[in-house]
C-alpha positions, 0 to 999 in steps of 0.5 A: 500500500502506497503511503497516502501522505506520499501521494499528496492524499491530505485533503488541505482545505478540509485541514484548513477548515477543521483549524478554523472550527476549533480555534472558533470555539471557545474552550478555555480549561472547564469549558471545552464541551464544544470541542469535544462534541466537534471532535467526536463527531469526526471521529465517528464518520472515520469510522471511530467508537466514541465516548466521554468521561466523567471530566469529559475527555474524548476517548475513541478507539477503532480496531485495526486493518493490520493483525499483532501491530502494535496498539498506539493512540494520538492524543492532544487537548481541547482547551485552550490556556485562556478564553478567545471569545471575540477570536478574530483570525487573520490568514496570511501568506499561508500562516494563521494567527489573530489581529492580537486582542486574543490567542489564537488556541493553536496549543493545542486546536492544530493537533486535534486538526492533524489529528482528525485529518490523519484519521479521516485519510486512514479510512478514507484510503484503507491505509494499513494500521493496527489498532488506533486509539484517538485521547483529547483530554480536558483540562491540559492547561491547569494542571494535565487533570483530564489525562490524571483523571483517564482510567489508566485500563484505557492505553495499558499496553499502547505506544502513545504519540501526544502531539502538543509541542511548539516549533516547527512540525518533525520534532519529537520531544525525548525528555521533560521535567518533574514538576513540583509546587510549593504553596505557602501561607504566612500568618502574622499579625494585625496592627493599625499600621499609623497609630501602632505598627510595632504591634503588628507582623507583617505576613506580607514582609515575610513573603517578600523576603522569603521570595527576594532571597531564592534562586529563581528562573533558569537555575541550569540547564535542567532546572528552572523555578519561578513563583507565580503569586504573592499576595496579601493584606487588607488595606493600607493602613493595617499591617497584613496578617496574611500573605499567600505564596506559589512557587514552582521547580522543575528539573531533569535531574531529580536531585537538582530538583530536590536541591532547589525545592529545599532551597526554597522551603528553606528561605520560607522558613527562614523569613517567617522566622526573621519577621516573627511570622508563622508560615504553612507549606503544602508541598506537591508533586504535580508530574514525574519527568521522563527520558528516553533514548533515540534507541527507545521503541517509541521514539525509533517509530516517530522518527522512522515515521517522519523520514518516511516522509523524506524529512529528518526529525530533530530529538531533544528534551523539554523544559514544559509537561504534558499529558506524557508525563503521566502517561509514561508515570504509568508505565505506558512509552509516550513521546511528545510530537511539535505540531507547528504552532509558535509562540503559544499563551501569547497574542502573538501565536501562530501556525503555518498551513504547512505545518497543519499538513505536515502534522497530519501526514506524520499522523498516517505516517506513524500509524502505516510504520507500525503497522509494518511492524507486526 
C-alpha cells in the first residue's frame, strides 16, 4: 500500500477548515464541551467508537486493518490556556494567527486538526494500521487533570504519540521535567499600621523576603523555578496578617530538583522566622519527568515515521509537561510530537498551513510504520 501522505492524499482545505472550527470555539480549561462534541463527531464518520468521561475527555478507539501491530493512540487537548471569545483570525501568506486582542488556541486546536485529518485519510484510503486509539483530554492547561483523571485500563499496553509541542512540525520531544509546587501561607499579625505598627507582623514582609532571597528562573540547564503569586493584606493602613505564596521547580535531574525545592522551603522558613511570622507549606508533586533514548521503541517509530516522509526529525528534551508525563508515570512509552504552532499563551501565536499538513501526514505516517511492524 502506497503511503497516502506520499501521494499528496491530505485533503488541505478540509485541514484548513477543521483549524478554523476549533480555534472558533471557545474552550478555555472547564469549558471545552464544544470541542469535544466537534471532535467526536469526526471521529465517528472515520469510522471511530466514541465516548466521554466523567471530566469529559474524548476517548475513541477503532480496531485495526493490520493483525499483532502494535496498539498506539494520538492524543492532544481541547482547551485552550485562556478564553478567545471575540477570536478574530487573520490568514496570511499561508500562516494563521489573530489581529492580537486574543490567542489564537493553536496549543493545542492544530493537533486535534492533524489529528482528525490523519484519521479521516486512514479510512478514507484503507491505509494499513493496527489498532488506533484517538485521547483529547480536558483540562491540559491547569494542571494535565483530564489525562490524571483517564482510567489508566484505557492505553495499558499502547505506544502513545501526544502531539502538543511548539516549533516547527518533525520534532519529537525525548525528555521533560518533574514538576513540583510549593504553596505557602504566612500568618502574622494585625496592627493599625499609623497609630501602632510595632504591634503588628507583617505576613506580607515575610513573603517578600522569603521570595527576594531564592534562586529563581533558569537555575541550569535542567532546572528552572519561578513563583507565580504573592499576595496579601487588607488595606493600607493595617499591617497584613496574611500573605499567600506559589512557587514552582522543575528539573531533569531529580536531585537538582530536590536541591532547589529545599532551597526554597528553606528561605520560607527562614523569613517567617526573621519577621516573627508563622508560615504553612503544602508541598506537591504535580508530574514525574521522563527520558528516553533515540534507541527507545517509541521514539525509533516517530522518527522512522517522519523520514518516511523524506524529512529528518530533530530529538531533544523539554523544559514544559504534558499529558506524557503521566502517561509514561504509568508505565505506558509516550513521546511528545511539535505540531507547528509558535509562540503559544501569547497574542502573538501562530501556525503555518504547512505545518497543519505536515502534522497530519506524520499522523498516517506513524500509524502505516507500525503497522509494518507486526
Amino acid at each position: 500500500m502506497t503511503n497516502a501522505a506520499e501521494t499528496g492524499l491530505i485533503n488541505t482545505d478540509r485541514l484548513r477548515q477543521t483549524f478554523l472550527d476549533l480555534v472558533h470555539l471557545n474552550t478555555p480549561p472547564g469549558e471545552e464541551r464544544e470541542a469535544a462534541r466537534y471532535c467526536a463527531e469526526v471521529l465517528r464518520e472515520a469510522g471511530f467508537v466514541c465516548q466521554r468521561d466523567a471530566v469529559g475527555n474524548v476517548i475513541a478507539q477503532k480496531s485495526g486493518i493490520v493483525a499483532d501491530a502494535p496498539r498506539i493512540f494520538f492524543s492532544g487537548h481541547t482547551d485552550t490556556v485562556q478564553a478567545t471569545g471575540g477570536i478574530r483570525v487573520i490568514e496570511a501568506d499561508g500562516v494563521f494567527r489573530t489581529d492580537g486582542t486574543t490567542i489564537l488556541g493553536a496549543d493545542d486546536k492544530a493537533a486535534l486538526a492533524e489529528i482528525l485529518e490523519g484519521v479521516r485519510v486512514l479510512a478514507e484510503q484503507d491505509v494499513p494500521h493496527g489498532d488506533l486509539q484517538v485521547i483529547f483530554t480536558t483540562g491540559e492547561e491547569v494542571g494535565l487533570l483530564g489525562a490524571k483523571a483517564l482510567a489508566p485500563e484505557v492505553v495499558a499496553g499502547s505506544l502513545g504519540f501526544v502531539f502538543d509541542a511548539s516549533g516547527p512540525t518533525g520534532r519529537i520531544i525525548t525528555g521533560a521535567p518533574a514538576h513540583e509546587t510549593l504553596s505557602a501561607t504566612f500568618r502574622g499579625r494585625a496592627a493599625h499600621a499609623g497609630f501602632q505598627p510595632e504591634r503588628g507582623v507583617s505576613a506580607l514582609q515575610a513573603a517578600c523576603r522569603a521570595v527576594a532571597g531564592m534562586h529563581l528562573g533558569r537555575i541550569d540547564p535542567e532546572t528552572t523555578a519561578n513563583v507565580g503569586v504573592l499576595h496579601g493584606g487588607v488595606a493600607n493602613n493595617v499591617v497584613a496578617p496574611e500573605a499567600y505564596v506559589t512557587l514552582e521547580a522543575r528539573s531533569r535531574s531529580p536531585q537538582k530538583l530536590a536541591r532547589q525545592i529545599a532551597h526554597m522551603r528553606s528561605n520560607l522558613v527562614q523569613a517567617a522566622a526573621f519577621c516573627g511570622a508563622e508560615v504553612e507549606i503544602v508541598h506537591e508533586r504535580e508530574y514525574a519527568g521522563y527520558d528516553w533514548s533515540a534507541d527507545a521503541h517509541v521514539v525509533r517509530l516517530a522518527a522512522d515515521a517522519w523520514r518516511s516522509l523524506g524529512r529528518e526529525p530533530t530529538l531533544g528534551p523539554t523544559g514544559g509537561g504534558s499529558d506524557a508525563s503521566v502517561f509514561n508515570a504509568r508505565g505506558v512509552p509516550t513521546v511528545v510530537l511539535s505540531c507547528g504552532y509558535v509562540d503559544a499563551h501569547t497574542f502573538q501565536e501562530r501556525v503555518a498551513l504547512s505545518d497543519l499538513i505536515a502534522g497530519a501526514e506524520w499522523a498516517i505516517a506513524i500509524a502505516r510504520t507500525a503497522a509494518l511492524l507486526q
